[in-house]
C-alpha positions as CSV (number, residue, x, y, z in Angstrom):
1,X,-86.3,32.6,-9.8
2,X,-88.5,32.6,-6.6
3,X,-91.4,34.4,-8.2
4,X,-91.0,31.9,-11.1
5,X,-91.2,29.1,-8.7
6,X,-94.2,31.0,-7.4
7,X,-95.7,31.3,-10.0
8,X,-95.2,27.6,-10.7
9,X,-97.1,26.6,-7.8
10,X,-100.3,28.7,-7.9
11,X,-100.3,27.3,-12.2
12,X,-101.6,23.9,-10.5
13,X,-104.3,25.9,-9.0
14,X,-105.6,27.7,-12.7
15,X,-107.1,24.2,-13.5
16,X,-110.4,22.7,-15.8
17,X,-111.5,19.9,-13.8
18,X,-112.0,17.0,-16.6
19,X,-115.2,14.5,-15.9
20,X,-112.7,11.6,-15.3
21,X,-111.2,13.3,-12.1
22,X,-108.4,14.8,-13.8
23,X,-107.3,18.9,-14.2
24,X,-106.1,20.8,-17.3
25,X,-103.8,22.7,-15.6
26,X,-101.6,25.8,-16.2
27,X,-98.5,23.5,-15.0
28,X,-97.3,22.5,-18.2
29,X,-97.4,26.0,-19.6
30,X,-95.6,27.6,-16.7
31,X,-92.4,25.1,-16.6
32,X,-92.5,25.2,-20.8
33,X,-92.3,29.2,-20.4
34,X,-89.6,28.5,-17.4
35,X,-87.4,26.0,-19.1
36,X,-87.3,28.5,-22.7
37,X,-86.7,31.5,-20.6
38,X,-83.7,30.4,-18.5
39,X,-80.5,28.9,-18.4
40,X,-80.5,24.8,-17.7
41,X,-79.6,25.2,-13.5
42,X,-82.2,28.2,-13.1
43,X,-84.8,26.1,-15.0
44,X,-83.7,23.3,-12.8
45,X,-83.7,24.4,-9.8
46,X,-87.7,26.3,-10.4
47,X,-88.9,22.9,-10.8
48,X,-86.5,21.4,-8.1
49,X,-88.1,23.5,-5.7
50,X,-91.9,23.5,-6.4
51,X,-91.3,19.4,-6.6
52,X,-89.7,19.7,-3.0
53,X,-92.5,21.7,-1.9
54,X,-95.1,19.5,-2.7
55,X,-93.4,16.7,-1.3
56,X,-93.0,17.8,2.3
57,X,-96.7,18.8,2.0
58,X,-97.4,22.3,0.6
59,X,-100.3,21.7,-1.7
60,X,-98.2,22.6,-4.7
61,X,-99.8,19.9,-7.0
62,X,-102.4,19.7,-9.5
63,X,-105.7,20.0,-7.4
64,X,-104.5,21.5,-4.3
65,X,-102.9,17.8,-3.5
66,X,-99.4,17.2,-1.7
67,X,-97.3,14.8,-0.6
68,X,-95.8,11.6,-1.7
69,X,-98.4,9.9,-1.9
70,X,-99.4,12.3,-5.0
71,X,-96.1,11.8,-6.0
72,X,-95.7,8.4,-6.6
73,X,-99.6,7.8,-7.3
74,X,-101.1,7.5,-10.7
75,X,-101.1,10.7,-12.1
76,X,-97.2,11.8,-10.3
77,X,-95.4,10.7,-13.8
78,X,-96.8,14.5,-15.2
79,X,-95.1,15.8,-11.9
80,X,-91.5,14.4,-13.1
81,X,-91.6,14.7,-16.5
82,X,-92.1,18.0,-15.5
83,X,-88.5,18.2,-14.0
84,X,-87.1,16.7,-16.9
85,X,-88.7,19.3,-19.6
86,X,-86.5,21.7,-17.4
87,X,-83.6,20.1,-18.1
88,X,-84.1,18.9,-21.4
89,X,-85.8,22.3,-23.3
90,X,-82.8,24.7,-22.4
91,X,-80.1,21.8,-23.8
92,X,-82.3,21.7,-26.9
93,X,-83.7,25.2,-27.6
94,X,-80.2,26.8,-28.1
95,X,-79.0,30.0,-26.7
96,X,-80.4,32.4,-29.2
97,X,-84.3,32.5,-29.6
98,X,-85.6,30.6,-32.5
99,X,-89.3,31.2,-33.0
100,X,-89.3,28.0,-35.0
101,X,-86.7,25.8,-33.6
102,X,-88.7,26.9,-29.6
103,X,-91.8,26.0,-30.7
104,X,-90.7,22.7,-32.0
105,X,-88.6,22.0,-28.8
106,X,-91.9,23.5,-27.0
107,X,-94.4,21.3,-28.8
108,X,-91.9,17.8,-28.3
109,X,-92.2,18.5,-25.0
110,X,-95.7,18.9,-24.5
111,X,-95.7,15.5,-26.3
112,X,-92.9,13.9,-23.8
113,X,-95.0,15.2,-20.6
114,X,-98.1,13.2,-21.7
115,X,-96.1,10.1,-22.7
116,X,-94.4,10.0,-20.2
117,X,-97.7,10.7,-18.0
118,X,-99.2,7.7,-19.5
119,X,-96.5,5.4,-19.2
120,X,-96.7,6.3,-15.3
121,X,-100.5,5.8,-15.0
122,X,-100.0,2.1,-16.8
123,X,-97.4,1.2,-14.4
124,X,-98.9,3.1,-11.2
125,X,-102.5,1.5,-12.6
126,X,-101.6,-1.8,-14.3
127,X,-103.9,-0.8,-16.6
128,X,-103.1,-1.3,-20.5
129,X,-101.2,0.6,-22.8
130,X,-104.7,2.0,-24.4
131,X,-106.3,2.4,-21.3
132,X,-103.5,4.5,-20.3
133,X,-103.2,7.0,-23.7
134,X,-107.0,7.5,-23.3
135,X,-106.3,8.5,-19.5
136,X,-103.2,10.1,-19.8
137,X,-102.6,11.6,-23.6
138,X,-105.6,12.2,-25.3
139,X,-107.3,14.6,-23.3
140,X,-104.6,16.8,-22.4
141,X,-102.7,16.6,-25.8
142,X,-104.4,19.1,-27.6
143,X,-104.3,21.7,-25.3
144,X,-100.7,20.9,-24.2
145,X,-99.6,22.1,-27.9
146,X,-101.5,24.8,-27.7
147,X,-100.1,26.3,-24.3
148,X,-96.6,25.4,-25.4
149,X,-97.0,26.9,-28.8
150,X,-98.1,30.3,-26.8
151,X,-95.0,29.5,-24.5
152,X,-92.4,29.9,-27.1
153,X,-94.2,32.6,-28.7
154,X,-93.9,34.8,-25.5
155,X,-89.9,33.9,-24.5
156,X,-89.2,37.3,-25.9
157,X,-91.1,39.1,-23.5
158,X,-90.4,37.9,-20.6
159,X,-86.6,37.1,-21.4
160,X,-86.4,41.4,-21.8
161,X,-88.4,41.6,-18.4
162,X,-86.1,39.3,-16.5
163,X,-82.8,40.8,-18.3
164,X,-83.8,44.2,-18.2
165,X,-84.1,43.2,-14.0
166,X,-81.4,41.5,-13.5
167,X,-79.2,44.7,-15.2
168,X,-80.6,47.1,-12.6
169,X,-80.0,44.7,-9.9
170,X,-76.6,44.6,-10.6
171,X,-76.3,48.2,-10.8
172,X,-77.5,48.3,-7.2
């Protein structure tokens, strides 16, 4: 869990600055991957922590930024839709991989993120409904399905390189 929640942090980092001020980031794709590998309190408690992180300071964020004043600014809707894709894919994926039924649940929540993205920026902003699906959905949609189709494609993977450690932990 902590080298997920590692690896969660240094994601905001692996960014395409957008001319608009905005980063595609590898965020989105890290807590997808998280939320289909684990169980719902591991998933959890990843995103719990890099949240917490950021907000005492440690520039966990997209862009190297930290803080509550990230948090609660325009674009911090992303950061907590983020915590609720880590609670919401493991409920909905099921227990047993589904290629098809993961990447569904995968792609929904790519779609959730950005909704729920823009929704924040309108209320942060003030700005109109439009204003905010051109600012916060359309230029990160397409990508967003992309990373979370290649999320659920991979669940196998890691899922055998997290299980295979934790059985020779336990052997220990």
């Amino acid at each position: 869990m902590a080298l997920f929640a590692a690896i969660l942090c240094v994601s905001a980092y692996i960014s395409i600055p957008l001319p608009n001020g905005t980063h595609i980031t590898l965020l989105n794709f890290v807590i997808t991957l998280i939320a289909l590998v684990f169980p719902l309190a591991e998933s959890f408690f990843i995103g719990l922590i890099w949240m917490l992180l950021g907000l005492v300071g440690v520039p966990v964020f997209v862009g190297g930024q930290a803080g509550p004043g990230y948090l609660f600014g325009t674009y911090g809707g992303f950061s907590f839709a983020f915590i609720f894709i880590a609670i919401l894919i493991p409920i909905f994926r099921g227990k047993k991989y589904n290629r098809i039924r993961y990447t569904i649940v995968a792609m929904l929540s790519a779609v959730l993120v950005d909704a729920v993205g823009s929704l924040w920026i309108m209320i942060a902003s003030g700005c109109s409904i439009k204003a905010a699906f051109v600012a916060g959905f359309l230029p990160f949609i397409a990508l967003d399905l992309v990373k979370a189709v290649v999320a659920a494609q991979i669940v196998p993977a890691f899922r055998k390189l997290i299980y295979l450690r934790r059985d020779v932990e336990d052997e220990d």
